[in-house]
DOPATOR-81295 format. One record per residue: residue in one letter; x, y, z of N, C-alpha, C in turn. Coordinates in steps of 0.02 Angstrom, whole numbers, padded with zeros to 5 digits, always signed. Last residue first. Layout:
# DOPATOR-81295
AXYZXYZXYZ/...
# end
This chain:
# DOPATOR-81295
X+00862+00354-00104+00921+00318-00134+00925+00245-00154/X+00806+00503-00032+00774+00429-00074+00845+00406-00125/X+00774+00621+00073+00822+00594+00011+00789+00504+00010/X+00684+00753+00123+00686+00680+00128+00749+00687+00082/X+00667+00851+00283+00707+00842+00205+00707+00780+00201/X+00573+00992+00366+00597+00903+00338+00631+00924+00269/X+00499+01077+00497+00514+01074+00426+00554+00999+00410/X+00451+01110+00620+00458+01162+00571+00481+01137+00504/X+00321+01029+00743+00375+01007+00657+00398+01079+00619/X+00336+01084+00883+00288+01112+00809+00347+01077+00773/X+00403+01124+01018+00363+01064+00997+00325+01062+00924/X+00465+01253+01029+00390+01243+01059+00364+01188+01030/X+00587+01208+00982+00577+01216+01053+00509+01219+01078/X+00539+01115+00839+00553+01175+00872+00538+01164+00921/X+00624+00964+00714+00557+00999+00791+00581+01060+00836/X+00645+00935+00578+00664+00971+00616+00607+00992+00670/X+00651+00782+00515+00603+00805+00529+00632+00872+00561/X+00719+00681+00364+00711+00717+00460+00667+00783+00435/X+00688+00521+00304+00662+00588+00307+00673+00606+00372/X+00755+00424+00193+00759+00438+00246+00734+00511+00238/X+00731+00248+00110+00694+00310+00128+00719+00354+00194/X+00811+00150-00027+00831+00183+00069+00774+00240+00061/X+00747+00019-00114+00774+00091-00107+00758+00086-00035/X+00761-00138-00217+00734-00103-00169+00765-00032-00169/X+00653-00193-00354+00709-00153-00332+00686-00139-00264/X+00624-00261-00496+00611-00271-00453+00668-00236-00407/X+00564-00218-00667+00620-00236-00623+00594-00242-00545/X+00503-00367-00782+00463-00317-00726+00560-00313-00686/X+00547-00406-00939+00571-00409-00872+00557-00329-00828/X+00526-00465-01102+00513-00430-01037+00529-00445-01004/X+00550-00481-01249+00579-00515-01188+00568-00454-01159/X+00517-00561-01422+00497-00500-01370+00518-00539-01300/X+00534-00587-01590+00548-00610-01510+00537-00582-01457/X+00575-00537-01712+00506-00524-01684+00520-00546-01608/X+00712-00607-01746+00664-00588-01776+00587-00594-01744/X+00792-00506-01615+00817-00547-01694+00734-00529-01729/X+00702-00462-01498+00763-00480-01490+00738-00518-01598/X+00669-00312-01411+00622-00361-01483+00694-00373-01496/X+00627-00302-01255+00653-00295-01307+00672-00329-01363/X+00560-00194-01108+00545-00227-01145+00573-00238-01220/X+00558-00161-00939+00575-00161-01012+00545-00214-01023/X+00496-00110-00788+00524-00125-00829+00540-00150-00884/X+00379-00063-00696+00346-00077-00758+00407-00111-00786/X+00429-00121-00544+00403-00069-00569+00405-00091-00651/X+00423-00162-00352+00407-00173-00442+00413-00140-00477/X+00483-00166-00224+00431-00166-00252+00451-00188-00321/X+00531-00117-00073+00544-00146-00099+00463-00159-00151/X+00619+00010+00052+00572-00007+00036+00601-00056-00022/X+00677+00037+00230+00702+00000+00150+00641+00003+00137/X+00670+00195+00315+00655+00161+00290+00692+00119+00229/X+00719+00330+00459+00737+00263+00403+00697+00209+00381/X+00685+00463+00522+00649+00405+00501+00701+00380+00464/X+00742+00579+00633+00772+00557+00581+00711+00477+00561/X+00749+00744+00704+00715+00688+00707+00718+00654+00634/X+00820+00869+00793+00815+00833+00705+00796+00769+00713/X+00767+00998+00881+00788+00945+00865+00765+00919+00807/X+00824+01170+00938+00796+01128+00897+00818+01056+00904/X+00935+01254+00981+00918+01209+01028+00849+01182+00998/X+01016+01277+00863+00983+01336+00877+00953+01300+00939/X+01098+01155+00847+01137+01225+00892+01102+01263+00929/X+00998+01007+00878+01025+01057+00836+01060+01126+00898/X+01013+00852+00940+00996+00911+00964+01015+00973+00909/X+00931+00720+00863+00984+00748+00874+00969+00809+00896/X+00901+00547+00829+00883+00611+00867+00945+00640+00885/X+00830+00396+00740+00890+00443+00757+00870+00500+00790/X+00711+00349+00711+00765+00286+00735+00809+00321+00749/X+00573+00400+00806+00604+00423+00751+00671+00368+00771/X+00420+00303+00856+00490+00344+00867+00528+00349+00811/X+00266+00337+00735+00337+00289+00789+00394+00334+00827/X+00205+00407+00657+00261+00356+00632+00300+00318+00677/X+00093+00445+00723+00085+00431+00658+00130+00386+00646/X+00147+00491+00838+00099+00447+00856+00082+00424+00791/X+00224+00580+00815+00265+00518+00824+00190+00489+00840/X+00173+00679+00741+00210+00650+00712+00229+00574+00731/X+00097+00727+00870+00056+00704+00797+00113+00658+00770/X+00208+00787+00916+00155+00722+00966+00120+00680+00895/X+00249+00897+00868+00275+00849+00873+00248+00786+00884/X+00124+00993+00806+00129+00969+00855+00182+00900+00857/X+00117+01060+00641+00073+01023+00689+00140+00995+00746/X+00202+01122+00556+00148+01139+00597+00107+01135+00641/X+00210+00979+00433+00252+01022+00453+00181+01086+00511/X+00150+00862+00414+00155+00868+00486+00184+00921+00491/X+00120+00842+00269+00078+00858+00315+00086+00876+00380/X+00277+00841+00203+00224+00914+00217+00187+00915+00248/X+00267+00702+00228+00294+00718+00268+00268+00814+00269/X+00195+00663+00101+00180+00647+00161+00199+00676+00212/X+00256+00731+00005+00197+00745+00010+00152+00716+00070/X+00382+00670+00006+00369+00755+00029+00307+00760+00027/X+00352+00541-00035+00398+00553+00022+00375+00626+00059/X+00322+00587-00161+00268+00535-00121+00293+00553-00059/X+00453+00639-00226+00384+00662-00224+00328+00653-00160/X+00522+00499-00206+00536+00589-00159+00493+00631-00168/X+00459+00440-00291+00471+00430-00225+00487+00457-00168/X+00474+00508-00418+00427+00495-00413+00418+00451-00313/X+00626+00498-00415+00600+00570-00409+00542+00564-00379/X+00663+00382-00426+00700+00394-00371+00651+00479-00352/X+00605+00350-00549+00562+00303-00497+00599+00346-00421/X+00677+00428-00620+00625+00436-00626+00575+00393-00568/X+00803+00353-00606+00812+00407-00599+00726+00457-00599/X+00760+00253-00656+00797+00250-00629+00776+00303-00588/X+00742+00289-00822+00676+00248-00774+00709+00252-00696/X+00882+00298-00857+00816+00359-00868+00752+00332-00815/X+00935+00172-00836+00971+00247-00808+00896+00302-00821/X+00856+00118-00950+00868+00082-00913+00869+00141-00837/X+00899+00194-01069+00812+00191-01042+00807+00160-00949/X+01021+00172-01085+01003+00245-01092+00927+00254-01035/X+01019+00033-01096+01084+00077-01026+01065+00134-01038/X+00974+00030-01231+00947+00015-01167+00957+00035-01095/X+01064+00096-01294+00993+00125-01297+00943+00098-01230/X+01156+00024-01300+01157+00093-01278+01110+00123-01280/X+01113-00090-01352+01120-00096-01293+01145-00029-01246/X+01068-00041-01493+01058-00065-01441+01048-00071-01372/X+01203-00025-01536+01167+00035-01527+01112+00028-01502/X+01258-00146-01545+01298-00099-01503+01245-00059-01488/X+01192-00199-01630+01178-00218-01578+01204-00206-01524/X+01217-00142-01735+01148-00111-01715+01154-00142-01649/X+01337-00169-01778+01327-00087-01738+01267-00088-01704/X+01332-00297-01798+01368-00282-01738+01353-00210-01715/
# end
């Protein structure tokens, strides 16, 4: 009974750890795309991604240009040696929210972005 307590706390350990590692490894990817436009010309941006699905005027008279994305995929998930020798895999399969704004300056230039990945 302990081991199979200790177990399944081991799994809810790996489980939460991969998690949390696919959410980083996506905000990575996320910022490394979106760095490219910081500088360049609003025009670039939206001819790359579309209209932005949100827009907002900021105080400084800047605007915040908002992308939303679902994404959906795969990823390596577990694997666990059940009694004697038995092995049980399962690829997880998940989706996540992508949202990145964009901040655009009065002279039209991307000054900057923030993604979050959820």
């Amino acid at each position: 009974m302990k081991t199979l307590k200790t177990t399944a706390i081991l799994f809810l350990t790996v489980a939460l750890v991969g998690c949390a590692s696919h959410q980083q490894i996506m905000s990575e990817r996320l910022s490394q795309s979106a760095n490219a436009f910081v500088g360049k010309n609003a025009d670039d941006l939206l001819k790359a991604k579309g209209p932005p699905d949100a827009t907002a005027r900021l105080s400084s008279g800047e605007q915040l240009w908002t992308y939303r994305a679902t994404q959906a995929g795969t990823r390596k998930g577990w694997t666990m040696t059940i009694g004697g020798g038995g092995k049980r895999h399962a690829p997880d399969y998940m989706t996540w929210r992508e949202n990145t704004n964009f901040v655009i300056g009065a002279d039209g230039l991307v000054k900057s972005f923030t993604v979050a990945v959820e």
